[in-house]
C-alpha positions as CSV (number, residue, x, y, z in Angstrom):
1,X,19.3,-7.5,42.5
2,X,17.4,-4.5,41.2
3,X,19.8,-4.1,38.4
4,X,19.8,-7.5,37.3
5,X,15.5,-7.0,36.7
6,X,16.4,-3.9,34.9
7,X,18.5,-5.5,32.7
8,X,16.4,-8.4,31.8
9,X,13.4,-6.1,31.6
10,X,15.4,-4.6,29.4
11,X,16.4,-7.6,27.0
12,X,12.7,-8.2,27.1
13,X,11.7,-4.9,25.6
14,X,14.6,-5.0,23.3
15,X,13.5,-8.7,21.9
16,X,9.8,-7.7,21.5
17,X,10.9,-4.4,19.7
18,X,13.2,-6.5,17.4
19,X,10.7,-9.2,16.3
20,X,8.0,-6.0,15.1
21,X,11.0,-4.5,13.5
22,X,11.6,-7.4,11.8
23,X,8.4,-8.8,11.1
24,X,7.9,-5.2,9.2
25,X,10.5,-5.3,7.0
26,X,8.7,-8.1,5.1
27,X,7.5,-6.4,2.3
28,X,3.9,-8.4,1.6
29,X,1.3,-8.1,4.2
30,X,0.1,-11.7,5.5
31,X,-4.0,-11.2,6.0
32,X,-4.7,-11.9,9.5
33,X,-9.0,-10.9,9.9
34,X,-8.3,-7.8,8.2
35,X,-6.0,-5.8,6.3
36,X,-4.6,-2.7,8.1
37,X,-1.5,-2.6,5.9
38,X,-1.3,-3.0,2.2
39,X,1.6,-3.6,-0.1
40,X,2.4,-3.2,-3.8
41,X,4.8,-6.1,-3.3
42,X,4.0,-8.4,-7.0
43,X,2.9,-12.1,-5.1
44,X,5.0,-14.6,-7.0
45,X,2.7,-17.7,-6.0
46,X,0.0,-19.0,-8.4
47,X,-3.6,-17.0,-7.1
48,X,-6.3,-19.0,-6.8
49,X,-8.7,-16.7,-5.2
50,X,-9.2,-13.1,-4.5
51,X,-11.4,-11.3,-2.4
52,X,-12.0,-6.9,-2.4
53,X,-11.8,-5.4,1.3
54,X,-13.8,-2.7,1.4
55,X,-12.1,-0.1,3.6
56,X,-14.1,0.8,7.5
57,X,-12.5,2.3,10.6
58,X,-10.1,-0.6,11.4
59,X,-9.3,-2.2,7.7
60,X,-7.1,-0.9,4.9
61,X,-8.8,-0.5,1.4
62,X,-7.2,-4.0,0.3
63,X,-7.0,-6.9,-2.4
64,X,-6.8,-10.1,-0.5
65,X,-5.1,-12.6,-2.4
66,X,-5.1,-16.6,-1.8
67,X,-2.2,-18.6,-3.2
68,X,-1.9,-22.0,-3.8
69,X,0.3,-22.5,-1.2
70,X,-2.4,-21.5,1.2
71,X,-1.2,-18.1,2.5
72,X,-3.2,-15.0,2.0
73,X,-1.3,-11.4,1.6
74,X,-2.8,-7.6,1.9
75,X,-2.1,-6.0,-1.7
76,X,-2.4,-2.4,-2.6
77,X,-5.5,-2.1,-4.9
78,X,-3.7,0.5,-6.8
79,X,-0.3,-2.5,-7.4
80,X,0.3,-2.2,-10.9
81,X,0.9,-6.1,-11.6
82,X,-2.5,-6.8,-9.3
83,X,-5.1,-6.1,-12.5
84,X,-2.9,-8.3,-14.8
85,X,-2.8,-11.4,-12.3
86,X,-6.7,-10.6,-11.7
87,X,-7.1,-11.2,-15.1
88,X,-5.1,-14.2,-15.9
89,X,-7.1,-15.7,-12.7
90,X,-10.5,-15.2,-14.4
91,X,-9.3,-16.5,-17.6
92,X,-7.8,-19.7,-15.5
93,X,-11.7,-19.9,-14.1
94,X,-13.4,-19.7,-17.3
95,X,-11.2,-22.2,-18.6
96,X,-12.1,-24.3,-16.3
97,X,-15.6,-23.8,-15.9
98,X,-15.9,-24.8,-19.7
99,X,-14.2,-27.8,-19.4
100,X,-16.1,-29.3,-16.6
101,X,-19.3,-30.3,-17.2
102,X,-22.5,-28.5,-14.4
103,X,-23.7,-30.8,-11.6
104,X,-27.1,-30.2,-13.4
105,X,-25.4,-31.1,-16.8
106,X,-23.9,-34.4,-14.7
107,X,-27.4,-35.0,-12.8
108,X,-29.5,-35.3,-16.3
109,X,-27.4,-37.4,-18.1
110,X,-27.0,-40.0,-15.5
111,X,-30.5,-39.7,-15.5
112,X,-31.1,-40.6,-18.8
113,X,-28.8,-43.4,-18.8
114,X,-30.8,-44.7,-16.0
């Protein structure tokens, strides 16, 4: 009896070692609340939002980077294909901030129509 508990006590500890073995050797970080790993893996996705970690006791030193498939991954600041991708990003949002028109733009001319 004893040895059968050691056994699957010790299936147990094997299976939960395996799954954090495993769940490391992805190379991009998935954002939880914070960063506390970082990696210089390039995100393939299309960004559509970023957002600068600063680092504190608990948290990594991290760019947190949206995708359009909604997942968020824990990037090294220091990846060399992060400050090309940041800067296709802003030039995506200025594009599209000069193509559609303000709310306050919107708000007057239906005004004057009126």
């Amino acid at each position: 009896m004893q040895s059968s508990r050691t056994f699957i006590s010790s299936l147990a500890i094997m299976a939960i070692i395996a799954s954090v073995v495993w769940q490391r050797a992805d190379a991009q970080e998935k954002y939880l609340s914070c960063c506390t790993r970082v990696s210089k893996k390039e995100v393939m996705d299309p960004i559509i939002g970023l957002e600068v970690q600063r680092p504190d006791k608990l948290c990594a030193a991290a760019v947190i980077v949206k995708t359009d498939k909604n997942e968020q991954f824990c990037c090294s600041p220091h990846a060399k294909w992060l400050k090309p991708k940041i800067m296709e990003f802003k030039r995506k949002l200025d594009r599209e901030t000069q193509t559609k028109p303000s709310l306050l733009s919107r708000i007057t001319r239906s005004s004057q129509k009126a």
